[in-house]
C-alpha positions as CSV (number, residue, x, y, z in Angstrom):
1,X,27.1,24.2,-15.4
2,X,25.6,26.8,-13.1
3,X,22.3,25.9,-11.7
4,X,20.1,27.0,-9.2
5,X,19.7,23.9,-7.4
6,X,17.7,22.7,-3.9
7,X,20.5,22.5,-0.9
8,X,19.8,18.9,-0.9
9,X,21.4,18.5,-4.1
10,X,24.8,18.3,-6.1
11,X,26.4,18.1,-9.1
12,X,29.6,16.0,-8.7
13,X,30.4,15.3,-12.6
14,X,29.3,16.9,-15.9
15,X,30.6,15.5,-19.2
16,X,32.9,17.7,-21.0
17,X,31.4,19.6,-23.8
18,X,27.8,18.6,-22.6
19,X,25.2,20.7,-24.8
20,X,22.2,21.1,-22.7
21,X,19.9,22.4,-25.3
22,X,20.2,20.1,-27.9
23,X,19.1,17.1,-25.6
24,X,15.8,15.5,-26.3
25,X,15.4,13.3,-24.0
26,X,16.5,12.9,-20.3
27,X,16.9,9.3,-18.7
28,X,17.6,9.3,-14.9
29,X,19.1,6.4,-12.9
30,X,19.0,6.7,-9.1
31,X,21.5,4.3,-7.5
32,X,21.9,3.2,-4.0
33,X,24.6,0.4,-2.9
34,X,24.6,-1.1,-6.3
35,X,27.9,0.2,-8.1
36,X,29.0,-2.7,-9.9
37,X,24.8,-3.4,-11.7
38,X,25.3,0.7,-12.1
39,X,27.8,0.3,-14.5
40,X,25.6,-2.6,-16.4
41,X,23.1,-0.1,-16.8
42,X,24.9,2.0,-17.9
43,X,26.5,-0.2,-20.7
44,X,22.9,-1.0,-22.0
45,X,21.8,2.6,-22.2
46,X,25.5,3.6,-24.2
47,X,24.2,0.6,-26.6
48,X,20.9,2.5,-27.0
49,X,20.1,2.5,-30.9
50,X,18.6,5.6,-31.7
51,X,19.4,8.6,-33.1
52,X,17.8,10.9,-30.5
53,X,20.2,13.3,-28.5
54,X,19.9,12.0,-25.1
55,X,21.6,12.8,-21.8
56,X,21.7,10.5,-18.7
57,X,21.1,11.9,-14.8
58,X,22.7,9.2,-12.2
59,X,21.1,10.3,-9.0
60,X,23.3,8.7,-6.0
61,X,21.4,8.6,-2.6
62,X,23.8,7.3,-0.5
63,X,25.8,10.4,0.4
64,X,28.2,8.8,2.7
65,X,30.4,6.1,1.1
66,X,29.1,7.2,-2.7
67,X,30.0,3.8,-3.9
68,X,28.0,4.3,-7.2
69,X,29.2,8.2,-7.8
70,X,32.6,7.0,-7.2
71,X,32.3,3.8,-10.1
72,X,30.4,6.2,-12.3
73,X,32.1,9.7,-11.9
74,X,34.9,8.8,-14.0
75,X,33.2,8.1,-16.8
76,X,30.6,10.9,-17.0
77,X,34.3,12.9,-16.7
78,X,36.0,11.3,-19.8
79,X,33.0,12.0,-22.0
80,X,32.6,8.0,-22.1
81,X,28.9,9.4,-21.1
82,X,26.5,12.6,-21.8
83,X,25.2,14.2,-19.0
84,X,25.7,15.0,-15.4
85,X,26.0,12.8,-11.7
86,X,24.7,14.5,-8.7
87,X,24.1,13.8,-5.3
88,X,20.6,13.7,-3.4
89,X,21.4,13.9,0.2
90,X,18.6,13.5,1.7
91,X,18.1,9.2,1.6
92,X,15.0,7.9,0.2
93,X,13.6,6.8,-3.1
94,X,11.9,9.4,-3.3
95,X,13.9,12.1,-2.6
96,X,16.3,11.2,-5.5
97,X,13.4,10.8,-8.2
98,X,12.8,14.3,-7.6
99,X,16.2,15.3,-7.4
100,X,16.8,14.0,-10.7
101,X,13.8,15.1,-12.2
102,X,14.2,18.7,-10.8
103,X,17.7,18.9,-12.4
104,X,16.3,18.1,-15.5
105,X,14.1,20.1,-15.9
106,X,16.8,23.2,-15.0
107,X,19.6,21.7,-16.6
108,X,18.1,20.5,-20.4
109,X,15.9,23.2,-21.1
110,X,14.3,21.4,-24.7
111,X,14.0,17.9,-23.5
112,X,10.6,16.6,-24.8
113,X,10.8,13.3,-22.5
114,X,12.8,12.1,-19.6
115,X,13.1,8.5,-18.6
116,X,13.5,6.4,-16.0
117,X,15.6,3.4,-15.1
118,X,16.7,1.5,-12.4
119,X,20.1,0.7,-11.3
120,X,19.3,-2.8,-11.2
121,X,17.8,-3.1,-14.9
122,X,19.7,-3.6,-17.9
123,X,17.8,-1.7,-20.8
124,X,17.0,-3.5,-24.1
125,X,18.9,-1.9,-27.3
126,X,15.5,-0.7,-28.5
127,X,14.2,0.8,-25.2
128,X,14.5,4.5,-25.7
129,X,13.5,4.5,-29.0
130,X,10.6,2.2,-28.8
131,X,9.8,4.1,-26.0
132,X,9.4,7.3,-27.4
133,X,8.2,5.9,-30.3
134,X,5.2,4.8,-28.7
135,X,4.5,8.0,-26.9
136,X,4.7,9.9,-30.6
137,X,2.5,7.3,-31.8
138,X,-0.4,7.1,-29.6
139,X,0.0,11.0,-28.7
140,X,0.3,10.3,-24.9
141,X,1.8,12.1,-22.0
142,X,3.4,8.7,-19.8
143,X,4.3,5.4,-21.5
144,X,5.4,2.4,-19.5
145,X,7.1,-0.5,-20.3
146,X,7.7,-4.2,-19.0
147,X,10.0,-5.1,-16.3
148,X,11.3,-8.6,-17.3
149,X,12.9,-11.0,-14.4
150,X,15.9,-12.1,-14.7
151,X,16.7,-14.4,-11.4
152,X,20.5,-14.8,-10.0
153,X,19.2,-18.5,-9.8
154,X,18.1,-19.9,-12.6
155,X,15.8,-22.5,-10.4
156,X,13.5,-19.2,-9.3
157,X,12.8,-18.7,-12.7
158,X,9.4,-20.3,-12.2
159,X,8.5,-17.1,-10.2
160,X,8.4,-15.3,-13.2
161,X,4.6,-15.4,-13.3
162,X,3.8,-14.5,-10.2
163,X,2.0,-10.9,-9.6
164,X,5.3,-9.5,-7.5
165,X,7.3,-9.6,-11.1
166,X,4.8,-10.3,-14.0
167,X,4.0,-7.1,-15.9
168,X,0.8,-5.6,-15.6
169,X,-0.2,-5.2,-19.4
170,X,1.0,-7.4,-22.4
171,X,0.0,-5.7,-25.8
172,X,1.2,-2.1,-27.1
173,X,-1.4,0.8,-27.0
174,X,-3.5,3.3,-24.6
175,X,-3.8,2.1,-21.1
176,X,-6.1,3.5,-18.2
177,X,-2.6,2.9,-15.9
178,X,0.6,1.8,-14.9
179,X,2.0,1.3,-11.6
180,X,5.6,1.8,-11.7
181,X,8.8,3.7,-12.3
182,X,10.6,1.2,-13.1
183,X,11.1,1.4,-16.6
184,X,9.1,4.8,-17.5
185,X,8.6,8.0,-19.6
186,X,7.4,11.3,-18.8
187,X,6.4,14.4,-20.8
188,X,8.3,17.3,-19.6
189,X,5.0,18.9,-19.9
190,X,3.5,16.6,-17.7
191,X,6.7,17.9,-14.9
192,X,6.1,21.7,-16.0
193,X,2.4,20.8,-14.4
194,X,2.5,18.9,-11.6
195,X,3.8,20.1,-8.4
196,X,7.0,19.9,-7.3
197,X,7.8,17.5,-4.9
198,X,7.0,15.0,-8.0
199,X,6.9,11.9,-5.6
200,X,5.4,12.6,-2.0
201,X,7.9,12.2,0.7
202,X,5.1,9.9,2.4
203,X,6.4,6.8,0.5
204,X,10.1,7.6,0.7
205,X,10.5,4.1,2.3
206,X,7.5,2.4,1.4
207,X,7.3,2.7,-2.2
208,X,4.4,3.7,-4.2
209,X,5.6,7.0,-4.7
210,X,5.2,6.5,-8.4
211,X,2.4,4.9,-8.5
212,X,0.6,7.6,-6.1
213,X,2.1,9.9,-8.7
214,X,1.1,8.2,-12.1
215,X,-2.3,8.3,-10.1
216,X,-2.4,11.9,-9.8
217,X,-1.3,12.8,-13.1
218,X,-4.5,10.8,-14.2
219,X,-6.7,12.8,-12.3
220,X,-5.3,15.5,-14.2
221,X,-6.5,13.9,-17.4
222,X,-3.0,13.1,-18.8
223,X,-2.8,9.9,-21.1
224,X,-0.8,6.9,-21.0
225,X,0.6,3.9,-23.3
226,X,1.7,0.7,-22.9
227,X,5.0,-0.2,-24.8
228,X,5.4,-4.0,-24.7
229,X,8.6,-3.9,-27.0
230,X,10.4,-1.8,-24.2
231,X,11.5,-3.8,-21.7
232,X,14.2,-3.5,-19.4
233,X,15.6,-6.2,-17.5
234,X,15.5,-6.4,-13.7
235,X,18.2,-8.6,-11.9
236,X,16.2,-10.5,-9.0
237,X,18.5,-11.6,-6.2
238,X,17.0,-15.3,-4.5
239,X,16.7,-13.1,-1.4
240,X,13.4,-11.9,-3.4
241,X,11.5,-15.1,-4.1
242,X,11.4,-15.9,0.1
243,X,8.2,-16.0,1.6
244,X,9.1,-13.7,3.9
245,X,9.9,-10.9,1.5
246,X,6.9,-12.1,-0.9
247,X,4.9,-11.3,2.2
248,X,6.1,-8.2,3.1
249,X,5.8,-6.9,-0.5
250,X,2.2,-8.2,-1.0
251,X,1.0,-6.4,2.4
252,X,2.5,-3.4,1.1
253,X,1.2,-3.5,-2.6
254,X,-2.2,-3.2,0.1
255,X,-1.4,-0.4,1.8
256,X,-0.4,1.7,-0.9
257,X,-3.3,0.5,-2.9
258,X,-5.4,1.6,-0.2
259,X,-3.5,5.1,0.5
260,X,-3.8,6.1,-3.0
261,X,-7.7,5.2,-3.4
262,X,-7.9,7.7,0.2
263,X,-6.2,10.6,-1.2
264,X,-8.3,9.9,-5.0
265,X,-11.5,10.2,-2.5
266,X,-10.9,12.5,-0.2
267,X,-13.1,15.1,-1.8
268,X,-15.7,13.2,-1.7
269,X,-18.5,12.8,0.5
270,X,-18.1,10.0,2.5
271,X,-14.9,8.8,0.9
272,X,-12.9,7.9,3.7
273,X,-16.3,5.7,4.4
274,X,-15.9,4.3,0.8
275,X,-11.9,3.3,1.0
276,X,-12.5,1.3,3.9
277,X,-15.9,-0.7,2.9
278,X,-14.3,-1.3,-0.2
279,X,-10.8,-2.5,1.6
280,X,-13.0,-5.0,3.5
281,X,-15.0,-6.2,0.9
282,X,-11.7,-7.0,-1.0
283,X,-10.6,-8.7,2.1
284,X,-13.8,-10.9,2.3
285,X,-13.6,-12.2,-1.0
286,X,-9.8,-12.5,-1.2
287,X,-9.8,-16.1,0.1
288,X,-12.2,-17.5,-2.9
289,X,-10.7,-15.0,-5.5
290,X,-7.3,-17.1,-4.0
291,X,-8.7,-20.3,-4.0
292,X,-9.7,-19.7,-7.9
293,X,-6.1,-18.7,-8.7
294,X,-4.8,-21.7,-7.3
295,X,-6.9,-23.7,-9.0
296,X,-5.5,-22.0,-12.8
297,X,-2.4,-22.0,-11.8
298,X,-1.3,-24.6,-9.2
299,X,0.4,-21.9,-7.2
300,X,-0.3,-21.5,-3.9
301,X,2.1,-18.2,-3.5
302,X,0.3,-16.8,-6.0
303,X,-2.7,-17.4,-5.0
304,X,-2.0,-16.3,-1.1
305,X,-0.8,-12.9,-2.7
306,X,-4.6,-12.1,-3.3
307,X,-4.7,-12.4,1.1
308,X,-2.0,-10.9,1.7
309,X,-3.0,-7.5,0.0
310,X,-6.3,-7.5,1.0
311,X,-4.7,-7.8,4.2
312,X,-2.3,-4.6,3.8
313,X,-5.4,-2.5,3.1
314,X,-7.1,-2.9,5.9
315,X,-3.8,-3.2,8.1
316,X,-3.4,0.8,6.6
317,X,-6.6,1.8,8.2
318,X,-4.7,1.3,11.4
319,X,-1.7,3.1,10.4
320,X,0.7,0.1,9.5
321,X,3.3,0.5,6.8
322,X,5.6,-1.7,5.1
323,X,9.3,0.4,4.6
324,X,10.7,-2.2,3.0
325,X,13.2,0.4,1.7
326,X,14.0,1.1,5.0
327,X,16.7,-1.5,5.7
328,X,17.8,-2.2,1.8
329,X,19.9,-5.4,2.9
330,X,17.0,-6.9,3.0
331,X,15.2,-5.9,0.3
């Protein structure tokens, strides 16, 4: 397959006798470091039950070692898989959503929907149909679905409630918005409109770029459902449920939270003004909004989270960020 691709990226495998235009949907995997939970996500989307033609895009962002393009190449070149494996070169989440999204786009030229998993997820049978299902149903342009915990310890799973890895809506139907890309669909028309990068490089280490995405294609007036019988399921390592790293996610939650509201404001009048009045307020009451959470639900992490991102918005008045994603060991 000949494409006109960005120098940043390449196609390293394409399944033999791949049909580009009779794919109908897209789904696109980014990988980095996780070779042996790529292949388990890949075994849950081979298991998909549907009848829809769909192709899968593993995006690899480590462009050194390749770990995941090396445990998956094989298997996209045996025909075990449709679709193609590329490399995005340049290291950062975001960088390899748009890679993949951008090759999708120019390599499925009829696709009505491309989604989006992550290489540590394992997809329910019933994902990609449900999914698209629900986007058909409720005539939407984005629909996004639970990500359910699943802890390597089976002691942690009392986190399961907490804000970090609870989902943010429970019943099927129209939603105002979501917040991540980690289990996802997206109209191709909603691609063919917005511009290209998809995800701004500004939260290649951070994380938000879909979120600050999802955010902008609102703005636009596209719609979005919720499709609570669409869950993937997200492997959750103990290193996760440490204060530290509960800490450091919370703050960040803040400061993307406030970078978004900034760029949603910044045509209006005294909107910089606004972000920040309204990222002290939330601040102020975040102590008694915690102490009320504690009291439901005897938590005191989850009630602390409440600080903590009040805390990250006004800590990104001053510049900080949060790249979590720039040392993944320790994420």
């Amino acid at each position: 397959m000949e494409l006109d691709l960005q120098g940043n990226i390449s196609i390293v495998a394409q399944s033999p006798g791949l049909e580009p235009e009779a794919i109908d949907v897209v789904v696109t995997l980014p990988t980095f470091k996780r070779p042996e939970h790529l292949l388990k996500t890949l075994v849950s989307l081979k298991a998909q039950v549907t009848k829809r033609r769909f192709a899968i895009i593993v995006m690899e962002n480590e462009a050194e070692q390749r770990e995941g393009a090396v445990a998956a190449k094989p298997l996209f070149e045996s025909g075990e898989y449709q679709g193609l494996l590329i490399i995005a070169h340049d290291r950062g989440n975001c960088n390899a959503y748009n890679g993949g999204w951008l090759t999708a786009l120019k390599a499925f030229p009829n696709f009505s929907s491309l989604l989006v998993i992550d290489d540590d997820e394992v997809a329910d049978p019933n994902w990609l149909e449900n999914m698209c299902m629900t986007r058909e149903t409720y005539g939407v342009d984005l629909v996004g679905g639970p990500q359910l915990p699943v802890f390597a310890k089976p002691e942690h799973a009392v986190w399961s409630t907490h804000p970090v890895f609870s989902p943010h809506h429970t019943r099927t139907g129209r939603v105002p918005i979501i917040y991540s890309s980690g289990n996802l669909l997206v109209g191709r028309n909603v691609l063919v409109a917005m511009p290209f990068p998809f995800l701004d490089l500004a939260f290649n280490f951070m994380g938000g770029g879909d979120s600050d995405f999802i955010s902008r294609c609102v703005v636009k007036d596209f719609t979005i459902a919720w499709c609570a019988e669409a869950p993937v399921y997200e492997t959750i390592p103990a290193r996760r449920v440490e204060a530290d790293w509960i800490r450091a996610r919370a703050l960040r939650n803040g400061v993307i939270s406030t970078l978004i509201e900034k760029r949603k404001r910044a045509g209006e009048p005294l909107g910089a003004v606004k972000t920040v009045l309204k990222s002290v307020a939330l601040l102020a009451v975040s102590p008694l909004r915690a102490a009320v959470v504690v009291a439901r639900t005897g938590s005191l992490s989850i009630g602390i989270y409440q600080v903590y991102v009040g805390v990250g918005r006004v800590l990104a008045e001053f510049g900080y960020s949060n790249e979590q994603y720039r040392q993944p060991e320790k994420n």
